[in-house]
VOVEXZA-34746 format. One record per residue (C-alpha): residue number from 1; residue in one letter; chain; y, z, x. Coordinates in nm, 4 decimals. Layout:
N
<atom NUM, 'A', 'A', <Y, Z, X>>
...
***
This chain:
360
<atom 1, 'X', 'A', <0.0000, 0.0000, 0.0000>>
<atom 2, 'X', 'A', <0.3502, -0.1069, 0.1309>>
<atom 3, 'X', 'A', <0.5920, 0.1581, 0.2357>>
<atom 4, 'X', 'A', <0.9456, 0.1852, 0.1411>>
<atom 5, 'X', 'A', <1.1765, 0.4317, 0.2521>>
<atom 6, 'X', 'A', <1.4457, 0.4571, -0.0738>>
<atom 7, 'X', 'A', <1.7952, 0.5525, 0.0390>>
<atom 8, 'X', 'A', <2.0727, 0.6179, -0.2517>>
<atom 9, 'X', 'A', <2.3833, 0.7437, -0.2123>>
<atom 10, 'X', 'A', <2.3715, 0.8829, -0.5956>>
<atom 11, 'X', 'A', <2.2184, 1.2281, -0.6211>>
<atom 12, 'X', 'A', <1.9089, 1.2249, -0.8012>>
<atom 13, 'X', 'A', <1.9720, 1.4946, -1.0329>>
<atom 14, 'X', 'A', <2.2985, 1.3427, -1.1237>>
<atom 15, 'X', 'A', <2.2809, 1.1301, -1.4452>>
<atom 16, 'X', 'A', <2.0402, 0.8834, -1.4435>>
<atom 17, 'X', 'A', <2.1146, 0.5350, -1.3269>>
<atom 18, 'X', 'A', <1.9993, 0.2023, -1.1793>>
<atom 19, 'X', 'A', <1.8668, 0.3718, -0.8467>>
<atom 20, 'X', 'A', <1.6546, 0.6322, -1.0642>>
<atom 21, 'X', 'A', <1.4959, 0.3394, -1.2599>>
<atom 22, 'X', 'A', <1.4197, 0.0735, -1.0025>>
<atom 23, 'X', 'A', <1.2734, 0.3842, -0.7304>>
<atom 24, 'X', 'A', <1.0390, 0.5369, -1.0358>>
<atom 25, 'X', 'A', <0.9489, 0.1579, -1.1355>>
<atom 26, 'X', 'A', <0.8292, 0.0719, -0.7811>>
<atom 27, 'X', 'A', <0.6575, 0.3690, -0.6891>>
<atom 28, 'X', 'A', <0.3419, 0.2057, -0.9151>>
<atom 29, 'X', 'A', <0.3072, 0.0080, -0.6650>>
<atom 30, 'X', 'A', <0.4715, 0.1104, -0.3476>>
<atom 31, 'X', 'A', <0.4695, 0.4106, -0.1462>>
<atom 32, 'X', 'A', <0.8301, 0.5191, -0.2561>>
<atom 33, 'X', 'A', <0.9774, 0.8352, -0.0223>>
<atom 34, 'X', 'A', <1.3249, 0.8679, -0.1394>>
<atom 35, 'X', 'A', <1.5966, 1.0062, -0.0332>>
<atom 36, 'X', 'A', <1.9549, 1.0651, -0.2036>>
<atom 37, 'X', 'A', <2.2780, 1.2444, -0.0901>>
<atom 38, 'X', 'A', <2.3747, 1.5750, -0.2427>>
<atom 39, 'X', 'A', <2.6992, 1.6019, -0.4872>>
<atom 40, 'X', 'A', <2.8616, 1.8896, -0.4741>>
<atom 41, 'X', 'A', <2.7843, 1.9299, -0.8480>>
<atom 42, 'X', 'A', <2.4479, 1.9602, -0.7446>>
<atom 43, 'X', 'A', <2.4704, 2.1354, -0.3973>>
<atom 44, 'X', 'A', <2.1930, 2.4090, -0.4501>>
<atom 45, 'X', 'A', <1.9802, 2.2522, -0.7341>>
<atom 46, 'X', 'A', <1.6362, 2.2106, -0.6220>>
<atom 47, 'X', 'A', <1.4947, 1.8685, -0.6071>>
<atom 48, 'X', 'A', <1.1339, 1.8026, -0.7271>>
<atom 49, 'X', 'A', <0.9501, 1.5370, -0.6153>>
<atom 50, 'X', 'A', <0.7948, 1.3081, -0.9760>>
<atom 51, 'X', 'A', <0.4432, 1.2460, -0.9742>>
<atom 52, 'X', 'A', <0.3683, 1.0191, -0.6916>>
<atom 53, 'X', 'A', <0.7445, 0.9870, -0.6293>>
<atom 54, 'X', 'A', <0.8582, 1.1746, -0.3255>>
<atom 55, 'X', 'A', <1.2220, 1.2836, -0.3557>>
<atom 56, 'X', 'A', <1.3835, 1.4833, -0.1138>>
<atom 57, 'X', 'A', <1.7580, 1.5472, -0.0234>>
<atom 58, 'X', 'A', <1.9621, 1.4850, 0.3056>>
<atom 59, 'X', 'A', <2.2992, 1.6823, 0.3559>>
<atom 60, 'X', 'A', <2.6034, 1.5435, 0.5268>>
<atom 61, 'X', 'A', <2.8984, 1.7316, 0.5824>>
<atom 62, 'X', 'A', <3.1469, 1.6820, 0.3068>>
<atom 63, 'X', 'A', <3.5056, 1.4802, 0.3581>>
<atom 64, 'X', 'A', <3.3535, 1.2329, 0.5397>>
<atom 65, 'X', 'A', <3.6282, 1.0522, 0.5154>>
<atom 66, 'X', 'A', <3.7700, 1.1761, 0.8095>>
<atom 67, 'X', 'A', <3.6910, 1.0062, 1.1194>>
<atom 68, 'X', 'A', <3.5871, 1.3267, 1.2817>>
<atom 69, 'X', 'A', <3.3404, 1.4826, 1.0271>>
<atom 70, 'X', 'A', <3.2524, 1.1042, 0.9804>>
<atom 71, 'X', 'A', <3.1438, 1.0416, 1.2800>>
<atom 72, 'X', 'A', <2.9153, 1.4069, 1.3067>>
<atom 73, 'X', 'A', <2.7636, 1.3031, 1.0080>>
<atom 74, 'X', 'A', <2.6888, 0.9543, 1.1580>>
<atom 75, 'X', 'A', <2.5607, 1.1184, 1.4665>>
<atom 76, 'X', 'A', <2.3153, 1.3813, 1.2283>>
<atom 77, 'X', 'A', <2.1957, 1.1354, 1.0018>>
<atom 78, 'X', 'A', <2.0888, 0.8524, 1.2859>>
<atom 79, 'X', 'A', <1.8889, 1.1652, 1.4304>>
<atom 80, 'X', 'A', <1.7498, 1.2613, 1.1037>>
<atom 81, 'X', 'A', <1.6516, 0.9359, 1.0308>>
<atom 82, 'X', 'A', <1.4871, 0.8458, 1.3730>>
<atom 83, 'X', 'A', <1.2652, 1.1024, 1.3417>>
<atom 84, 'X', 'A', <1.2042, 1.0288, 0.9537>>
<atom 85, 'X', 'A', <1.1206, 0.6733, 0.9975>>
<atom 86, 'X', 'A', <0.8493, 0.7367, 1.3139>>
<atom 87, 'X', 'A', <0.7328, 0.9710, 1.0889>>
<atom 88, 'X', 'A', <0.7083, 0.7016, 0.7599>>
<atom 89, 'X', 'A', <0.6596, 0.4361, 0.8734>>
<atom 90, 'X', 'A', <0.7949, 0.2691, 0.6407>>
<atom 91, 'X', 'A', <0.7812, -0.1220, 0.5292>>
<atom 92, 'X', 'A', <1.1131, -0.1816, 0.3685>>
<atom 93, 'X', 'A', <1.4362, 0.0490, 0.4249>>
<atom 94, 'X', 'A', <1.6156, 0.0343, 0.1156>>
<atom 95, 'X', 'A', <1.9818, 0.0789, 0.0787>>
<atom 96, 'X', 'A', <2.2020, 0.1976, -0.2544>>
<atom 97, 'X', 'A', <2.5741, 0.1543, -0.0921>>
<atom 98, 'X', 'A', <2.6757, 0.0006, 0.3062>>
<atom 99, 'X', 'A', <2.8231, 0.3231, 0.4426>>
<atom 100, 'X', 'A', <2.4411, 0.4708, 0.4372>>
<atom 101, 'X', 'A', <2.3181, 0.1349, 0.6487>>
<atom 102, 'X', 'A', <2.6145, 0.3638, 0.9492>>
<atom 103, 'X', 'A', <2.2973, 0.6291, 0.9631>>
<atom 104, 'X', 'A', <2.0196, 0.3976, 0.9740>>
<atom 105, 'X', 'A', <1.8996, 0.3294, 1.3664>>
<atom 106, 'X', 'A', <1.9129, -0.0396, 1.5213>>
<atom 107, 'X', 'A', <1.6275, -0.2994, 1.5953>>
<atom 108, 'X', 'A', <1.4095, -0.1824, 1.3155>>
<atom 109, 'X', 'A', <1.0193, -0.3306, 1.2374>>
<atom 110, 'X', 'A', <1.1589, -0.3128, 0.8696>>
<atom 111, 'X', 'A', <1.3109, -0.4946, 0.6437>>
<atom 112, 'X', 'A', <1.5966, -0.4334, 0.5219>>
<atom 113, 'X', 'A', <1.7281, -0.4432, 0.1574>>
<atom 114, 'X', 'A', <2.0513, -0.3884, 0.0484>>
<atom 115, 'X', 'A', <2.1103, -0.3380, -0.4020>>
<atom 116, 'X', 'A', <2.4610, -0.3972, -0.4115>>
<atom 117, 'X', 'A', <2.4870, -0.2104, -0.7366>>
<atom 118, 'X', 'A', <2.8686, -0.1296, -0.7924>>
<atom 119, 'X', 'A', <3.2036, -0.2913, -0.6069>>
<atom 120, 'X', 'A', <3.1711, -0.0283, -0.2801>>
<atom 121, 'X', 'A', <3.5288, -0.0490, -0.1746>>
<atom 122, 'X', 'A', <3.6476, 0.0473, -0.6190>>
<atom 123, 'X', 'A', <3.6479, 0.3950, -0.5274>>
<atom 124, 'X', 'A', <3.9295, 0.6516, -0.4332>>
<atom 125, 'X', 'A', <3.8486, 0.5887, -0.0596>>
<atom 126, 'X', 'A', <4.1076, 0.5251, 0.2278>>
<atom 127, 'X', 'A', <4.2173, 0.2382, 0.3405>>
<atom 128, 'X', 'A', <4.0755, 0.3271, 0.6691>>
<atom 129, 'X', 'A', <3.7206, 0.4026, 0.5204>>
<atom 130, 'X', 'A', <3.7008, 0.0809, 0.3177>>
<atom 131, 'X', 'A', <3.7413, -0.1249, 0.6758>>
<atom 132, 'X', 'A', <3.4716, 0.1197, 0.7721>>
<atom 133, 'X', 'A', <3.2489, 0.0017, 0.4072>>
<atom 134, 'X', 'A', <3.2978, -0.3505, 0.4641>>
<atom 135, 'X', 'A', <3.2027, -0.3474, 0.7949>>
<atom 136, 'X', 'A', <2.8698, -0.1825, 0.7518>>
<atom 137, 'X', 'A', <2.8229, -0.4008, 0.4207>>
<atom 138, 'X', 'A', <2.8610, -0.7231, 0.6503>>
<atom 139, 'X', 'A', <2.6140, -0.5497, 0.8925>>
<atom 140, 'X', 'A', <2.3935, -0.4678, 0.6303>>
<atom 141, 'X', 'A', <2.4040, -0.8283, 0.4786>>
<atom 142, 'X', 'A', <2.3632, -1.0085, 0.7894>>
<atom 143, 'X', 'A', <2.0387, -0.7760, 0.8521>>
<atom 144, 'X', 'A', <1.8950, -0.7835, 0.5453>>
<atom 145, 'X', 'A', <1.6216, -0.9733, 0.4423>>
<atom 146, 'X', 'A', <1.6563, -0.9513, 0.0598>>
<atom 147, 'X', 'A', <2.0189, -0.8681, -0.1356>>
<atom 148, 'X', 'A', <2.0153, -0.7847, -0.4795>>
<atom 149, 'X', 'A', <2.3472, -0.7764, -0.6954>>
<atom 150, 'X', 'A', <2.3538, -0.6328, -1.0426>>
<atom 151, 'X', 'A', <2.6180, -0.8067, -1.1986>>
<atom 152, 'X', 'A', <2.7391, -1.2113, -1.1690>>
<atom 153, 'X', 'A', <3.0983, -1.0524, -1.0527>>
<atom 154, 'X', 'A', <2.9264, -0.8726, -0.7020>>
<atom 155, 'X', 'A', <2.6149, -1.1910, -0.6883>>
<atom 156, 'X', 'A', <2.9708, -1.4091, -0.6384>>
<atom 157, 'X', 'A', <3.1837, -1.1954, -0.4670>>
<atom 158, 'X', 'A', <2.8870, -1.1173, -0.1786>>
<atom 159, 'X', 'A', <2.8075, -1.5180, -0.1592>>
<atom 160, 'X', 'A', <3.1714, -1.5957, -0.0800>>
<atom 161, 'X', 'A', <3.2314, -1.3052, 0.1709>>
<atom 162, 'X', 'A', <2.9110, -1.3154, 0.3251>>
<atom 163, 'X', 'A', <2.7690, -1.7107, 0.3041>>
<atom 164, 'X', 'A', <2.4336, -1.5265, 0.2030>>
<atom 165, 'X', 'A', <2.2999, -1.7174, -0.1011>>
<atom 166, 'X', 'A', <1.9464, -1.7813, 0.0535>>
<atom 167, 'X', 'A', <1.8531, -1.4665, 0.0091>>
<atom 168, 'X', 'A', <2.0427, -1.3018, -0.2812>>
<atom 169, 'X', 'A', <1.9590, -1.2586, -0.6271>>
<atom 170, 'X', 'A', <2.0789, -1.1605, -0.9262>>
<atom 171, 'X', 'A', <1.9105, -0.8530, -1.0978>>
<atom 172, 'X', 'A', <2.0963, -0.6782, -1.3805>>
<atom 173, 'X', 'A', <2.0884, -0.3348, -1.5006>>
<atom 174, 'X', 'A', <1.8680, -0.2751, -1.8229>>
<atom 175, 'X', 'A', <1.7201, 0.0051, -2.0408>>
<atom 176, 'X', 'A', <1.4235, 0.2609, -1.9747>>
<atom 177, 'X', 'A', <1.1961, 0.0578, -2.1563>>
<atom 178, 'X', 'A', <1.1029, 0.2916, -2.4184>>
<atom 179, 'X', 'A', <1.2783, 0.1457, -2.7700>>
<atom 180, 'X', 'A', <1.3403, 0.2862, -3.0812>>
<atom 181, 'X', 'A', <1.0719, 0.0672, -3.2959>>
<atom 182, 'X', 'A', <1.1676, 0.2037, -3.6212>>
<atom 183, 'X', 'A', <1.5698, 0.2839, -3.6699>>
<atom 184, 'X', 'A', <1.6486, 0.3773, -3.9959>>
<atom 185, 'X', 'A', <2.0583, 0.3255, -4.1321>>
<atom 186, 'X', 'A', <2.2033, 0.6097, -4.2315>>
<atom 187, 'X', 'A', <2.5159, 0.5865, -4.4092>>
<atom 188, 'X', 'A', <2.8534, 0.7302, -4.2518>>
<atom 189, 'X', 'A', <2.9809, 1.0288, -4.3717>>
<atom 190, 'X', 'A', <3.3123, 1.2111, -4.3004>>
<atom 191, 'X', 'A', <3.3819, 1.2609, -3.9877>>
<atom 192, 'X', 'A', <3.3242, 0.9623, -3.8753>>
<atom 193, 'X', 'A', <3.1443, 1.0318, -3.5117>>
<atom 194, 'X', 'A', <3.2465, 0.7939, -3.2058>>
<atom 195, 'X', 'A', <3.0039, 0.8374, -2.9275>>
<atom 196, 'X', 'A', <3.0351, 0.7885, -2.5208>>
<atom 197, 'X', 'A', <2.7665, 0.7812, -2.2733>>
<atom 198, 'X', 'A', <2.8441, 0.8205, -1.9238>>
<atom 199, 'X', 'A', <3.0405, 0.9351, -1.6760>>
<atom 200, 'X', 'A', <3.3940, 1.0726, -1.7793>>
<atom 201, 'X', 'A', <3.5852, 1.0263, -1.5097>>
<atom 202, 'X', 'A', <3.9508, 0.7935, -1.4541>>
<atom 203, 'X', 'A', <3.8489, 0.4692, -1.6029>>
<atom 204, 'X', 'A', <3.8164, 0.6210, -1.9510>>
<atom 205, 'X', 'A', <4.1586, 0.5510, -2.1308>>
<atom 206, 'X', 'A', <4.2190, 0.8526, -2.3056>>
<atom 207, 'X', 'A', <4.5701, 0.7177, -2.4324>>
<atom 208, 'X', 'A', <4.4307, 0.4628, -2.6286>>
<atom 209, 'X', 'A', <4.1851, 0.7103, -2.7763>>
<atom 210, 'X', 'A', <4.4504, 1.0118, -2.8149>>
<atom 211, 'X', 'A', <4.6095, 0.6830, -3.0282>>
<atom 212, 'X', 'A', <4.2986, 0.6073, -3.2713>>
<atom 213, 'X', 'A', <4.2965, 0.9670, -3.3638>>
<atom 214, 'X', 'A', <4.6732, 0.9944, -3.4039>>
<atom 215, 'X', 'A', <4.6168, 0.6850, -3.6796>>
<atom 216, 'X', 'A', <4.2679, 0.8116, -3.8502>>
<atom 217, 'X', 'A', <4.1741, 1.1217, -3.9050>>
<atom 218, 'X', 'A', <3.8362, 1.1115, -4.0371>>
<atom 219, 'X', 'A', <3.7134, 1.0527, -3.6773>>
<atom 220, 'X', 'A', <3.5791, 1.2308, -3.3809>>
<atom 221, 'X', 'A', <3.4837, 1.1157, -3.0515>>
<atom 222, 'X', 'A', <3.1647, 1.2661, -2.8748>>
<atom 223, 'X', 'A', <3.1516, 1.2714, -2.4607>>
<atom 224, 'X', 'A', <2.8201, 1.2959, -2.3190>>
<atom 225, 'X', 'A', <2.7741, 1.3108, -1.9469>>
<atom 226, 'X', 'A', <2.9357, 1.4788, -1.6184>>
<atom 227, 'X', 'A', <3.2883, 1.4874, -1.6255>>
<atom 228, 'X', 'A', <3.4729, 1.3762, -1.2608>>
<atom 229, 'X', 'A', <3.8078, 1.4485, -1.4278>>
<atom 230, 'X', 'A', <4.0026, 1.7610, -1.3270>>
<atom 231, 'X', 'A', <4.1984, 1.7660, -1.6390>>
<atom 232, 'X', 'A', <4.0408, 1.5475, -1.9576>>
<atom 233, 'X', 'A', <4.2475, 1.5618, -2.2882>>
<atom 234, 'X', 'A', <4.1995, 1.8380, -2.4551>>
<atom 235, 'X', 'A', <4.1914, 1.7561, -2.8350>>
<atom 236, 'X', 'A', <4.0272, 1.9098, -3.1123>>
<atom 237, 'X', 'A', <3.8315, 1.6282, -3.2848>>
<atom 238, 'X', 'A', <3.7323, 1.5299, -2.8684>>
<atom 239, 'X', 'A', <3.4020, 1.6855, -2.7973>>
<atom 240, 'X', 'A', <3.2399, 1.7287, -2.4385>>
<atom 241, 'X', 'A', <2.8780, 1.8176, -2.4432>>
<atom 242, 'X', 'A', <2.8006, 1.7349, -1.9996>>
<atom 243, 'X', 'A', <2.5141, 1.6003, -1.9038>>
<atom 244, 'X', 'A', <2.1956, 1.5979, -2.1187>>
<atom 245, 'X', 'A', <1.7944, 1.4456, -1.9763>>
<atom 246, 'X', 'A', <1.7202, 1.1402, -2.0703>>
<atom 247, 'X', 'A', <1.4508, 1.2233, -2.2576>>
<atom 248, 'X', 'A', <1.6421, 1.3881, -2.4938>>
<atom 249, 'X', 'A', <1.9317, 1.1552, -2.5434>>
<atom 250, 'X', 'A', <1.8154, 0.9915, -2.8622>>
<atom 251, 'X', 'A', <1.7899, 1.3486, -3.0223>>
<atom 252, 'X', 'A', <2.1994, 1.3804, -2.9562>>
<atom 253, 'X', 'A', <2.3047, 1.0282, -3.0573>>
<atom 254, 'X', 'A', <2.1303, 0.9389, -3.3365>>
<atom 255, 'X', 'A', <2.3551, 1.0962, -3.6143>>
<atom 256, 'X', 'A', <2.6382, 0.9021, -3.4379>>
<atom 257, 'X', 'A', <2.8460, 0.6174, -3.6365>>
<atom 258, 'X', 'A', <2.9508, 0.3636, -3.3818>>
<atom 259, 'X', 'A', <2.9191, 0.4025, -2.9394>>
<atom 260, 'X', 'A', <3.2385, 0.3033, -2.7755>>
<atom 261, 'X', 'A', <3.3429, 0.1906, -2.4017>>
<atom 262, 'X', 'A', <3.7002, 0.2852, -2.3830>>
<atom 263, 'X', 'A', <3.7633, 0.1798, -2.0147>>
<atom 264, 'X', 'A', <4.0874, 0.0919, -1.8143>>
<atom 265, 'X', 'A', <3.9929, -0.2336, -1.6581>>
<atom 266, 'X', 'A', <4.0146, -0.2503, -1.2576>>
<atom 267, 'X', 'A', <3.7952, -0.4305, -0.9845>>
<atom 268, 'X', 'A', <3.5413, -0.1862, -1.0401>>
<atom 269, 'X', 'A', <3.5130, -0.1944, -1.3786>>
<atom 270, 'X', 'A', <3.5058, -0.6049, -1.3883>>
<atom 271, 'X', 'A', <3.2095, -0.5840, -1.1510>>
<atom 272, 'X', 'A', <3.0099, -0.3428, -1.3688>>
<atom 273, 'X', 'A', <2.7026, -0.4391, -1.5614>>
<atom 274, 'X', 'A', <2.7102, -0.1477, -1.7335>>
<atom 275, 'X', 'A', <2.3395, 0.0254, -1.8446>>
<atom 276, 'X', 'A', <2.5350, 0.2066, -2.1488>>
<atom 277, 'X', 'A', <2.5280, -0.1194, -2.2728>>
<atom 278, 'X', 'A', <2.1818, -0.1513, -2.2574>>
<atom 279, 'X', 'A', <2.1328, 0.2140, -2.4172>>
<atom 280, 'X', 'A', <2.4022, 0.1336, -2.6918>>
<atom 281, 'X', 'A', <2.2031, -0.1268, -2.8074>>
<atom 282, 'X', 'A', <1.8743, 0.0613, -2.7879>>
<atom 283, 'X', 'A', <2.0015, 0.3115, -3.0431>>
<atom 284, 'X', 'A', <2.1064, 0.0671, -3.2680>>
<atom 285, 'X', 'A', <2.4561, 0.1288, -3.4027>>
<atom 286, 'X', 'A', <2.7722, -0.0220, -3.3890>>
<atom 287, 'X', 'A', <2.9247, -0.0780, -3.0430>>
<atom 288, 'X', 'A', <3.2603, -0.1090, -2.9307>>
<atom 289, 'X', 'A', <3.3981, -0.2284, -2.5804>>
<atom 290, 'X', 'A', <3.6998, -0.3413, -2.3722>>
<atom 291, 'X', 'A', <3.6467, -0.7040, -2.3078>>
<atom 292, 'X', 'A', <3.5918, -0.8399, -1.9809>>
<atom 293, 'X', 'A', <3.3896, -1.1270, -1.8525>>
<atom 294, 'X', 'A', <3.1070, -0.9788, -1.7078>>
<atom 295, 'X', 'A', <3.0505, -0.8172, -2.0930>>
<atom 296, 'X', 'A', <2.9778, -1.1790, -2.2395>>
<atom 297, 'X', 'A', <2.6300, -1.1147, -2.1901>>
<atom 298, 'X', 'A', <2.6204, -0.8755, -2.4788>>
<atom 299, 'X', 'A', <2.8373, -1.1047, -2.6940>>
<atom 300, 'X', 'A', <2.5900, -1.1106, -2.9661>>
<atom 301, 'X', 'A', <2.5964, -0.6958, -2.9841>>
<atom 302, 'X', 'A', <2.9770, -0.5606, -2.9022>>
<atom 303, 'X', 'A', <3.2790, -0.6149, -3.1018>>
<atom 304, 'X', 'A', <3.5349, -0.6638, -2.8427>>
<atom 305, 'X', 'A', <3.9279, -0.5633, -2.8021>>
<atom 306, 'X', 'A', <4.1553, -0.6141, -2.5276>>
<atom 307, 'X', 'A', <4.4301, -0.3999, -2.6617>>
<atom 308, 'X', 'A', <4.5476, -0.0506, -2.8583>>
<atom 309, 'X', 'A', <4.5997, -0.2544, -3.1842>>
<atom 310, 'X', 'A', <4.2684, -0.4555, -3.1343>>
<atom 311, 'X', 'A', <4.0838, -0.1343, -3.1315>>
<atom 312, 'X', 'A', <4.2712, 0.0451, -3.4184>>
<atom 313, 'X', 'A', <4.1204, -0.2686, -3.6286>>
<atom 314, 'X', 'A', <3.8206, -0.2541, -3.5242>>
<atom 315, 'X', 'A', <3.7605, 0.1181, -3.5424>>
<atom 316, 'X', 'A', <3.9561, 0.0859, -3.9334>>
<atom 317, 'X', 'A', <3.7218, -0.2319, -3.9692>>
<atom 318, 'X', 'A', <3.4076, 0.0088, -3.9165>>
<atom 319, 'X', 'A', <3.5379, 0.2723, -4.2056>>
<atom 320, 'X', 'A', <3.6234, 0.0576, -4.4448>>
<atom 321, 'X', 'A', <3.2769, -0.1689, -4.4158>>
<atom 322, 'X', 'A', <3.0580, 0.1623, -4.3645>>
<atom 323, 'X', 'A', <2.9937, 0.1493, -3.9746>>
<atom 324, 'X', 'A', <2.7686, -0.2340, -4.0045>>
<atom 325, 'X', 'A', <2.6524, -0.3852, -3.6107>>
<atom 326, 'X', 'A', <2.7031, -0.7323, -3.5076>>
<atom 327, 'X', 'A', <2.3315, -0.7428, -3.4396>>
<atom 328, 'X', 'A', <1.9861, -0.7391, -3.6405>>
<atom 329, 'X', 'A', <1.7054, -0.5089, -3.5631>>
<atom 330, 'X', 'A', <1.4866, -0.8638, -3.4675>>
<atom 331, 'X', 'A', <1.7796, -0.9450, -3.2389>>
<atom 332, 'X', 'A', <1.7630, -0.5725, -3.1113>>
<atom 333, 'X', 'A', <1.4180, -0.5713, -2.9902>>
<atom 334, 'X', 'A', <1.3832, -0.9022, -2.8884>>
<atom 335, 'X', 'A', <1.6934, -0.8192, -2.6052>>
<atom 336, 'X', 'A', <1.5457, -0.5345, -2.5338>>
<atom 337, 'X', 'A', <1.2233, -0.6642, -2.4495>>
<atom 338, 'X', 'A', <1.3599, -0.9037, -2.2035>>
<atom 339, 'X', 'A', <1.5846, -0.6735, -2.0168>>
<atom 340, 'X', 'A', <1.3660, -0.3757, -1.9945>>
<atom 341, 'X', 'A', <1.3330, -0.1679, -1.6461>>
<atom 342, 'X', 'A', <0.9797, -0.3037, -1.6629>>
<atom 343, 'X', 'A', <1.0845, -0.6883, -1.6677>>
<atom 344, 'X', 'A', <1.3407, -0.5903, -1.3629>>
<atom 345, 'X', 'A', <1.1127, -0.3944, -1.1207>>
<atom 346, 'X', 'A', <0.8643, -0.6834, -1.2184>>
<atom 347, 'X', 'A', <1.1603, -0.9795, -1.0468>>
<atom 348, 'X', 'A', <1.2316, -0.7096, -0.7611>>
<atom 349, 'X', 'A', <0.8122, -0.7005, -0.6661>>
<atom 350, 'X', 'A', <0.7925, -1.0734, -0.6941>>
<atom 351, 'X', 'A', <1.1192, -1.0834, -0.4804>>
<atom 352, 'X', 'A', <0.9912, -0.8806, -0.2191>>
<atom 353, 'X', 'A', <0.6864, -1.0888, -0.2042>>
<atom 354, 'X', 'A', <0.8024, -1.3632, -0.2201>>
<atom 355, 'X', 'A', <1.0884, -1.2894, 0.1104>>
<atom 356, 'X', 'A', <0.7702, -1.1101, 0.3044>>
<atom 357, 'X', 'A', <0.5784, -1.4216, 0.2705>>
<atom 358, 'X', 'A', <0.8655, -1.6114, 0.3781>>
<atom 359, 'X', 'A', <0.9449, -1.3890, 0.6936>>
<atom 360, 'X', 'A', <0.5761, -1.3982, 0.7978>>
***
């Protein structure tokens, strides 16, 4: 059984996302060992390893920002990971964001493969450390032998940059695989409840929201996930609940009207596949969202606005018509079925085989 050491940058035991899915999905068939960075959320939680899944968590020192502490954690981690891979042995080093590829050791007998799954320099970083990102990303792309991009926006972006179309492919985000077969209507009653999934953190426009519940007032909105923000708006009919397991998601949501994705459009945002998406649809209600290009692949399920007034209409659209989707149930499962984590870990193994074949 091939090896593959699993490096993300996302803590594990944050909420879960693309890394979680794809590691879990190849460890059927691989010999996964992953490995994930700490968030300070998170610091002292204990981190169990999943069945066959081995999970384990590396420390770095935090602002590592700083060219100091940034370089002690690059001279830590290359040690760590030395002595880690002699150990492994593993087949494929796998890599969640290009900063991580500064702690890997040089002249490898791996391969390397990079998931470019979110724009790495659309964070609060320095100028300074994004020079730092995109020179390990161009590092990492010249050494890899497969790149994956989850979103048309970062497949074009890394082809013009990088000249690396040969061996990069396009492989979306998607849902855990496990639909609801039999979702019943309900019909809406008073308050009407607006749901989020995700992280809370700067891209959510809480002006435009703080405006929909200025003009109706038979409405709610419900947060679920970590919140990044320092200070969120604090409103009464605005309801936080953190993060909640996966597993028990569906038990949360499904008395909810319509979901919503109330974002403030930037780089990073435009880049985004976004797996809420995929989720939204899953639970079968209404959904909501900003428009932006990359979105037109859910055309068939979102109702779209680009502006305040745009979503006032929509959201008065939804009362006055009793909460009805854009989609049928048929249309539901059918998506669903073809852009399951199953169906994506199933084009990762044939990519793999398919670039080990053609290094060999």
């Amino acid at each position: 059984m091939k090896k593959i050491l699993y490096i993300m940058h996302v803590d594990w035991t944050w909420i879960k996302q693309r890394p979680h899915f794809i590691a879990e999905g190849l460890s059927e068939n691989f010999q996964l060992k992953v490995i994930h960075f700490r968030s300070k959320h998170y610091l002292f939680k204990k981190t169990e390893s999943k069945g066959e899944l081995s999970i384990s968590s590396a420390f770095r020192l935090p602002y590592y920002e700083n060219e100091i502490i940034y370089n002690l954690n690059k001279i830590y981690l290359r040690f760590y990971f030395v002595r880690l891979i002699k150990k492994f042995k593993p087949d494929y080093i796998w890599i969640t964001f290009p900063q991580l590829y500064d702690y890997i050791p040089s002249n490898l007998d791996c391969k390397i493969i990079y998931d470019c799954m979110d724009l790495p320099t659309g964070f609060d970083f320095s100028d300074d450390f994004n020079v730092k990102i995109l020179d390990s990303e161009e590092r990492l792309v010249n050494d890899a032998s497969l790149v994956l991009a989850s979103s048309n926006y970062l497949f074009k972006r890394l082809n013009i940059k990088y000249q690396c179309k040969d061996k990069l492919f396009l492989v979306r985000n998607a849902f855990d695989g496990e639909f609801i077969k039999d979702s019943t209507e309900k019909r809406p009653v008073k308050p009407y409840k607006i749901g989020y999934v995700g992280t809370i953190s700067k891209w959510i426009d809480f002006r435009k929201i703080k405006k929909t519940l200025d003009e109706i007032e038979d409405m709610e909105y419900h947060f679920i996930g970590p919140i990044e923000l320092k200070n969120v708006l604090i409103e009464d009919r605005i309801k936080f609940y953190g993060t909640i397991e996966h597993k028990e998601l569906y038990d949360h949501v499904k008395d909810f009207d319509c979901f919503v994705m109330p974002f403030k459009i930037n780089e990073l945002i435009q880049s985004v596949d976004p797996v809420k998406i995929y989720e939204y649809i899953n639970f079968d209600k209404p959904i909501i969202s900003v428009y932006y290009k990359e979105l037109e692949y859910f055309s068939n399920f979102i109702y779209f606005y680009s502006n305040t007034e745009e979503l006032l209409e929509l959201l008065y659209q939804m009362v006055n018509k009793g909460f009805l989707r854009k989609y049928s149930n048929e249309e539901r499962v059918k998506f669903l079925k073809k852009n399951s984590w199953d169906v994506r870990v199933k084009e990762i193994q044939d990519l793999l085989m398919k670039s080990m074949k053609k290094l060999n």
